[in-house]
C-alpha positions as CSV (number, residue, x, y, z in Angstrom):
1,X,-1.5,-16.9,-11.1
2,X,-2.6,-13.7,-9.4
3,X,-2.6,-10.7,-11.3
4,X,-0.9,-7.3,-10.0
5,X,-1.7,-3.7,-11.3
6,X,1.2,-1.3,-10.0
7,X,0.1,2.9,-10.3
8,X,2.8,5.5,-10.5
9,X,1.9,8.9,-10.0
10,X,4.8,10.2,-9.6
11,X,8.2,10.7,-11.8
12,X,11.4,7.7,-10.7
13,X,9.5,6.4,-7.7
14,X,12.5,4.2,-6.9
15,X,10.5,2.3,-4.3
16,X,7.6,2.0,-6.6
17,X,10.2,1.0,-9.8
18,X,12.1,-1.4,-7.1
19,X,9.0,-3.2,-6.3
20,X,7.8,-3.8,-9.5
21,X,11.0,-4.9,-10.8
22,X,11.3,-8.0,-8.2
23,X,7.6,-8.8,-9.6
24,X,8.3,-8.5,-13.0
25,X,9.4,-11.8,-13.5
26,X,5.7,-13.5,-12.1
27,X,4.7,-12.3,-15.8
28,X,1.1,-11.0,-14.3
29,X,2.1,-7.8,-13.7
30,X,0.8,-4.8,-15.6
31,X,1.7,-0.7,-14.9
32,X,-0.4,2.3,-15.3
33,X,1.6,5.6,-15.4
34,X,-0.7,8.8,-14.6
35,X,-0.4,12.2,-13.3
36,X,3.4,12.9,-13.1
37,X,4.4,9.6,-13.1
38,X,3.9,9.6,-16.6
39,X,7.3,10.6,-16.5
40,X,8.5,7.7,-15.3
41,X,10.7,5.1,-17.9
42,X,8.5,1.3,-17.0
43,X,11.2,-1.2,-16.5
44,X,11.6,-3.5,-19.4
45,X,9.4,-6.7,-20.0
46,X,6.4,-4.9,-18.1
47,X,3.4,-4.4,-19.5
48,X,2.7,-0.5,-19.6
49,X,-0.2,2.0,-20.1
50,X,-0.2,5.5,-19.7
51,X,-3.6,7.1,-19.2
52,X,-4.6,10.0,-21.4
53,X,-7.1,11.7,-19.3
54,X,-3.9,12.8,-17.3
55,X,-3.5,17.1,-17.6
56,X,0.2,16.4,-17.7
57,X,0.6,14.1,-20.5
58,X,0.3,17.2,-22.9
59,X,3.1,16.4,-25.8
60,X,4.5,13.0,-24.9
61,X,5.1,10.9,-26.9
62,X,6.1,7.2,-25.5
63,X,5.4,3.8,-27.5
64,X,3.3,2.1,-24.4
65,X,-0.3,2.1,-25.0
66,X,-2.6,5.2,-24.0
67,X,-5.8,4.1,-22.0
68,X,-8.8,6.5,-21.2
69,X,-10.5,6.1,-17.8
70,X,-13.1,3.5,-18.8
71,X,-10.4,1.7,-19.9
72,X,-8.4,2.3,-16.6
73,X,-11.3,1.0,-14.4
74,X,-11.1,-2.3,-16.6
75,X,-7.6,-2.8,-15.4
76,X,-8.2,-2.0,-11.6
77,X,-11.2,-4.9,-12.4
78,X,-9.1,-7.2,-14.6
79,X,-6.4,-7.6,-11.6
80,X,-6.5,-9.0,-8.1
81,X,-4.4,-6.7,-6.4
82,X,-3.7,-3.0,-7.1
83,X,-0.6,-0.8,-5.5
84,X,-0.8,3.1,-6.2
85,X,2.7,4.6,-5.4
């Protein structure tokens, strides 16, 4: 099943959060929240990161995982299609 990487970078992208909620039931669907869409509350049942490196993640504190770049460009690798919103 193909794989989908979804990038916020901004806060309640309703498009963005719209989008990924109609895909969220493929189950291949992973979300990276960076810059100030770190904000941004993942719908349930996705898989989210948030990545570190991000000036603007100073002081939150959120239970998805934190990723560094190297580990970002991993995911953009591990998935065939990427959407930055």
């Amino acid at each position: 099943m193909p794989s989908t990487l979804h990038i916020i970078r901004r806060p309640d992208d309703a498009k963005a959060l719209e989008c990924i909620k109609a895909q969220a039931n493929d189950g291949a669907l992973s979300l990276l929240l960076m810059q100030e869409g770190i904000h941004t509350k993942p719908p349930s049942g996705v898989k989210a990161y948030i990545l570190t490196d991000t000036p603007d993640n100073a002081g939150i504190q959120s239970d998805m995982r934190t990723i560094a770049y190297d580990e970002m460009v991993k995911l953009l690798f591990e998935h065939d299609t990427v959407v930055v919103w």
